[in-house]
C-alpha positions, 0 to 999 in steps of 0.5 A: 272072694269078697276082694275079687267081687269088689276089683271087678265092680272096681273095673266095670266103675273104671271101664263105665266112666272111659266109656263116658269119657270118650262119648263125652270127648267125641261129643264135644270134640268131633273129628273130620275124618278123610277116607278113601283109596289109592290106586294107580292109573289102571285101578290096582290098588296101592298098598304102604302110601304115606298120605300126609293131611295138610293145613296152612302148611303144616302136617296135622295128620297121616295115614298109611293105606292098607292092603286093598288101598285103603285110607283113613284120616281123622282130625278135630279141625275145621279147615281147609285141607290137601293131601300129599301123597307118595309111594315107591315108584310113583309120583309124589302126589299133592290132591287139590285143596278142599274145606272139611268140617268138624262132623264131615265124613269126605271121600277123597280116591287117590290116583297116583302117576307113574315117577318117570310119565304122566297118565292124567285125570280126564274128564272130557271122555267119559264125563267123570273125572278118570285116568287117562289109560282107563278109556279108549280115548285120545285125550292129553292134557296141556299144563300150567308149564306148558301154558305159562310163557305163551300169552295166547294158545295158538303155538301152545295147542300145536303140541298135540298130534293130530292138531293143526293150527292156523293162523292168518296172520300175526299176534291176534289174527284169526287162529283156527284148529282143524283135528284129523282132517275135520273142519275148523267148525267141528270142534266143541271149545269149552272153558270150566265146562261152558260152550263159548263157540259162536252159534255154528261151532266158530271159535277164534284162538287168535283172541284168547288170552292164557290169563287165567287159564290153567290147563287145557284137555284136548279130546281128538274124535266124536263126542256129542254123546256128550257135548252136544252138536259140534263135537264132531272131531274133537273137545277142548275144556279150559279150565280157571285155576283157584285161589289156595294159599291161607293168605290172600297172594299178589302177584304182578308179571310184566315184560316187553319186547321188540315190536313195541310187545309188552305185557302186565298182569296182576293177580290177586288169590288166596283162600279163607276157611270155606272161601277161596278167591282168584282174580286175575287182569292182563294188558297186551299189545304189540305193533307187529312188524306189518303196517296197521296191524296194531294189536291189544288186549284186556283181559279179566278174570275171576274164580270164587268158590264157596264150600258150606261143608266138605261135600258140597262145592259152589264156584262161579268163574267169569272171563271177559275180553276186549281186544281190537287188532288191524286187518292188513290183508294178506299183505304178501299180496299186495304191499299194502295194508288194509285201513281195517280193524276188528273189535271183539268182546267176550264174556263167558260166565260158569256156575256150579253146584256140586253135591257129593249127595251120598258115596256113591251118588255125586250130582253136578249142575251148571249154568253158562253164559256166552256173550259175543260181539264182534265188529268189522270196519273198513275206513277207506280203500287203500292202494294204487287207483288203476286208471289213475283218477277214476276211482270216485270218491266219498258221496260221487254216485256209481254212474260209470265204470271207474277203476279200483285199487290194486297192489303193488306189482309184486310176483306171488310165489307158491310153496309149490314152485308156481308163481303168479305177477301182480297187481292184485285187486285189493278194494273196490272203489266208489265208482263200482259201488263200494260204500267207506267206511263198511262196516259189519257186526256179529252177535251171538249169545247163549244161556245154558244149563246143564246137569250130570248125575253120575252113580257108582253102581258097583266098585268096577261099574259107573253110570252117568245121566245128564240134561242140556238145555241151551238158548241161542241167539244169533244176529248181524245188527244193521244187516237187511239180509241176515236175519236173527236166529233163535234155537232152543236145543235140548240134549239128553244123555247116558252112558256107563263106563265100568272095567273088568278086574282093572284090565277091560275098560269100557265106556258105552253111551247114546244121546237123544237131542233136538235142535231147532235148526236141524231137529232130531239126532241120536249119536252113539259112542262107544271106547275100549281099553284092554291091558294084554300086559299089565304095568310092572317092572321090566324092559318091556310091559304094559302094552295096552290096546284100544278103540273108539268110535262114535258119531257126531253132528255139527249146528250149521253156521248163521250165515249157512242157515241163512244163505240155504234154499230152504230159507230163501224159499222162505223169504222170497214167497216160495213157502208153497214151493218148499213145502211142495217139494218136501223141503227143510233146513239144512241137515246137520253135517255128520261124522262117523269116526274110528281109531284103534291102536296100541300103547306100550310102556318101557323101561319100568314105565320111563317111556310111554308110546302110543299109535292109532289108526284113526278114519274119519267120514263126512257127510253132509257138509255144507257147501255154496251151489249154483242155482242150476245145480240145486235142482239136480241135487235134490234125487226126489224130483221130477223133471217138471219139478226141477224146472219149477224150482229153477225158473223161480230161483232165477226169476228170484236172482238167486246166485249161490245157495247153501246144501249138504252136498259135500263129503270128504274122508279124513284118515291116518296115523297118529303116533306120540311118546312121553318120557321121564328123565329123572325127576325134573326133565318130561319129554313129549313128542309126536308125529301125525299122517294126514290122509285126507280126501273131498270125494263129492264136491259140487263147489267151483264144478258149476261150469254151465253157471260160473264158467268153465273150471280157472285153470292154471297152465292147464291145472284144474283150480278152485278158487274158494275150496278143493275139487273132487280128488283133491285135498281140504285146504289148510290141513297138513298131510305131515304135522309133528311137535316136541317139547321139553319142560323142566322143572326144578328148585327155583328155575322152570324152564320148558323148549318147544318145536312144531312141524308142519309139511306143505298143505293145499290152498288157494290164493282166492284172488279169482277174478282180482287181477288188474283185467278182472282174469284169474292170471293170480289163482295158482295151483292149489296143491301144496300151495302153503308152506310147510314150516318148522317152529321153534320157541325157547322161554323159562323163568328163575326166582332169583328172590323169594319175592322176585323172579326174572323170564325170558321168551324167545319166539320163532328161533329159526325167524320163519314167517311162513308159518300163516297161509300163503299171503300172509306173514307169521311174526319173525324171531321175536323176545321177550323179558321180565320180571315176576313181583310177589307179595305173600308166600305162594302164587295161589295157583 
């Protein structure tokens, strides 16, 4: 008994001290500890991952999740950390990067794609990051292959459906983007979160550079839930890539071309402990292959980010561009080139604070800042002086009627089969009053601040807050008309989004905002997504249905606000009259958006297939009316009241002013496919219909004012927009794309086509023919061509530390890509060379 007394108080001596051995170990030697689950994109948990902690390159831990999905790492080093995760018939998986201290406990959820398709993380539906199959939206995503041989964005975004990309002209020229039948102003362009449009919504693709830009998330329908006005009919987010290798990395791209093309780039990241860093500058220019329409630009770029623990992340991004280009005119008209240029500068500026506050409750807060000049000049007229010398010249007063410079007498033929004969008016002279060199300038600045709270309520249920405040400043410097423009816009807004057992997804949400130029709107949205057969293995399953809908609102452009009746009422003495009358600011143009549709899987998910419906309806727009007309559109007044408006609109030499007096419909049917081929080989395609028609125009139908309608052989046609019945100009009733991207070992590779069906238009040359006529309007239906555009590039690392590229651009050699009168660029290529120093590219 006494021995069997002393080996117990022997244990508890033994079992005391490897006790206080451990506490003493944890103590001195506290672990990070990494944690979390791995589903797939429907949420279903994923059980057997392997998930692999990595730190400069090598593997320090791993784990296995469990039966519910579930994971944990531990490791006693403070460092900067990924994940790679990998389970059968799924996507290897490798997280983005992220500092973890000794005594931090982070959460990091896995979300691992199918082997043979991608099903992205989207942020732009929901306003949290999800899987794309988990809300009822139409978002894709467009990667860094995807980006990378292009040096600017306006082929890249063509390979989405339901886009269309407009671009009046060569490298640098004016690009616009119209989704399912909205206007170019209706949609919400956003880089790392930041709104970069112009006061109104404009934005020019034709002068973003792709330097630093990793990816772009293309959200097609409604959502100023979300984002505000200006979302009317789509959202694009820019994102900045980051600095990750241990090691600062230098990499420098150059390669050049025919028409004078070439292009360097040097950028420099890497990460330190808590610290990562990006910088990236580029130089582009080219001639073109039309007289003066030289084009370059600079552009700079910079992410740093800070992390004080592993639940906090600060990062500022900045990017700015200075770019000049020619303005040849449409030079398909004339023959001869505009002496014009157009200077641009952008600075676009984010900051944020994001704080994983508590497991279930993650805060983030921006600050954005938009800086945007734009100068326009015009040197001196060009062209042919028709009567020769009664063109006036520099400082020779408008005291006669002299002549003006015209084309060449070439014919302009339509893509549908009409034809009109120059010359065409393509400057004014001295004599009639024109003033060389013109000059004009835009300006439009934003200060933004915006915050999001997102709680996760329960495992299936997640709701988000947020606040928008936005200072906006508008002006034309050196105008006497347009004045400047201050708003203050405020945006408050919630939504839930949440899932029933993985199957039933929904997203709910509503907004209160109030805008200085239109005042106060309350857009609901609304999405579902619902699994009739879930994923799995088998010829035919995941089939999933889905439907969104939502309303939107668009800010009204400087020039429109300041061309109104209510603001020439204002700045003409009829403030008595205007509040007589019950007159404001010009309302917001509205939207009311539906789509449902279905996505099916096949083939153990090797192809993925999705149609929609979608029906789009304007309201609101904003259009140019006569003054005769403004009276009429105004149901409240009284005949005596309409007479009193109309003498002082006239007595006032009022032309043209700006109301909410049109609408239109925007409906079809989109289709896209995604496949695997193996593991190297992603294919996309995609195809929309575009059923679109103006159903209440007042625009060129002001025949006691403007004249009886221009006619073509008897043909309606308007000049400036579409009449009632017709078409909106520059939006395709057919568009599709395909892509092919390859990506294997050292060689990546990827082949792109773009297709486009004739679209509505105008020549917009009404009263410019050598008698002051419209001899040159010409029918506006299927004026445009329609255009197929092929594009080839790839690169090869020959050398650990040099790689060789190469670009083919327009393979078919089409320069009917752009608008009539306008010329896309002709087959061009371009090769290069990729220098590294430093292993990785820091991306």
């Amino acid at each position: 008994m006494p021995v069997y007394l002393s080996l117990r108080r022997r244990a508890r001596r033994i079992l005391s001290v490897s006790l206080f051995l451990l506490v003493f170990a944890a103590a001195v030697c506290p672990a990070a500890s990494i944690r979390g689950i791995v589903s797939d994109s429907t949420g279903a948990r994923v059980t057997g991952a392997s998930i692999s902690l990595l730190s400069g390159g090598q593997v320090v831990s791993s784990a296995v999740s469990g039966a519910d999905g579930s994971f944990q790492i531990t490791t006693g080093t403070a460092s900067r950390f990924f994940l790679i995760v990998s389970a059968t018939n799924f996507r290897q998986l490798q997280t983005p990067d992220f500092y973890a201290g000794q005594l931090d406990s982070l959460e990091r959820n896995i979300v691992l794609e199918p082997a043979w398709v991608r099903d992205s993380i989207i942020v732009s539906a929901t306003g949290t990051p999800t899987p794309g199959p988990q809300t009822g939206a139409a978002v894709n995503v467009l990667g860094p292959l995807d980006i990378a041989q292009s040096t600017d964005l306006v082929s890249t975004l063509r390979l989405m459906p339901g886009v269309g990309v407009v671009q009046t002209g060569q490298r640098g020229a004016q690009a616009s983007l119209f989704v399912n039948g909205g206007d170019s102003d209706d949609n919400k362009i956003l880089v790392d979160g930041v709104d970069v449009g112009d006061l109104g919504n404009q934005f020019d693709f034709g002068q973003l550079s792709t330097t630093a830009i990793e990816s772009a998330e293309v959200n097609r329908g409604p959502n100023s839930n979300l984002y505000g006005a200006g979302a009317e009919t789509g959202v694009i987010n820019f994102t900045t890539p980051h600095g990750t290798t241990s090691f600062p990395s230098l990499i420098f791209e150059g390669d050049a071309g025919d028409l004078r093309t070439s292009r360097e780039q040097l950028e420099l990241a890497g990460a330190y402990k808590k610290f990562d860093y990006l910088g990236e500058y580029s130089w582009l220019q080219s001639a073109n292959n039309i007289p003066r329409d030289e084009y370059h630009i600079a552009t700079s770029a910079a992410n740093l980010g800070w992390q004080p623990n592993g639940n906090t992340l600060i990062r500022a991004t900045a990017h700015y561009g200075v770019n000049s280009t020619g303005v040849p005119n449409a030079w398909a008209y004339y023959y001869v080139a505009d002496s014009a240029t157009q200077k641009d500068q952008n600075i676009f500026l984010s900051g944020s604070l994001d704080n994983q506050t508590t497991p279930s409750f993650h805060n983030s807060f921006h600050y954005g800042l938009t800086r945007k000049r734009e100068k326009y000049a015009q040197w001196a007229p060009e062209g042919y002086c028709i009567p020769a010398g009664t063109c006036g010249g520099p400082g020779i007063a408008p005291t006669y009627t002299g002549g003006n410079y015209y084309g060449s007498p070439i014919p302009i033929v339509g893509a549908n089969g009409y034809s009109a004969q120059g010359p065409a008016l393509i400057d004014y002279s001295w004599a009639n009053g024109a003033v060389y060199p013109s000059k004009n300038q835009q300006v439009n600045n934003r200060d933004q601040y915006l915050y999001r709270g997102d709680y996760r309520i329960t495992p299936h249920l997640m709701a988000l807050i947020g606040f928008d405040y936005a200072n906006e400043r508008g002006s034309t410097p050196g105008s006497t008309y347009y004045s400047p423009v201050t708003t203050k816009n405020y945006i408050y807004l919630a939504s839930v989004h949440g899932d029933f057992k993985n199957r039933f997804y929904y997203t709910l949400g509503g907004s209160l905002m109030h805008y200085s130029l239109f005042g106060t709107q309350t857009p609901p949205r609304a999405a579902v997504s619902y699994y009739i057969l879930r994923p799995s293995k088998g010829t035919f399953s995941g089939t999933r249905i889905l439907f969104n809908y939502g309303d939107s609102v668009r800010e009204p452009k400087l020039a429109d606000e300041d061309e109104s009746l209510y603001a020439f009422l204002q700045s003409n003495g009829g403030q008595s009259i205007a509040q007589q009358l019950h007159l404001a600011r010009l309302a917001a143009p509205f939207e009311r958006s539906y789509e449902g549709g279905v996505e099916q899987s096949l083939f153990n998910e090797h192809i993925v297939a999705r149609i929609s419906y979608y029906h789009n309806q304007f309201r609101r727009e904003i259009e140019y009316v006569g003054l005769n007309l403004v009276p009429q559109l105004l149901p409240n007044l009284t005949s005596t009241q309409q007479t009193q408006l109309e003498s002082f609109l006239r007595a006032n030499n009022a032309y043209e002013l700006t109301l909410n007096s049109e609408a239109y419909r925007g409906e079809g049917i989109e289709a896209n496919v995604e496949s695997g081929i193996g593991r190297n080989l992603f294919l996309r395609g995609g195809y929309t219909y575009l059923d679109a028609l103006v159903q209440q125009s007042f625009t060129n139908n002001d025949q006691a004012l403007l004249g009886p309608i221009p006619t073509f052989n008897g043909i309606p046609v308007g000049p400036y927009s579409p009449l009632q019945g017709g078409r909106p100009f520059r939006r395709p009733k057919h568009t599709g794309f395909f892509s092919a991207t390859y990506a294997a070992g050292k060689l990546n590779g990827i082949f792109s086509a773009a297709f486009a069906s004739r679209s509505d238009d105008s020549t917009f040359l009404e009263g410019d023919d050598i008698n002051g006529g419209n001899s040159l309007l010409l029918p506006n239906r299927d004026l445009d061509n329609g255009y197929a555009k092929l594009d080839l590039g790839g690169n090869y690392q020959w050398l650990s530390w040099l790689g060789v590229s190469a670009q083919a651009e327009n393979l078919l050699d089409n320069q009917h890509i752009a608008p009539i009168g306008y010329l896309g660029l002709p087959f061009t290529v371009r090769i290069g060379l990729r220098i590294q120093w430093g292993i990785g590219s820091g991306h």
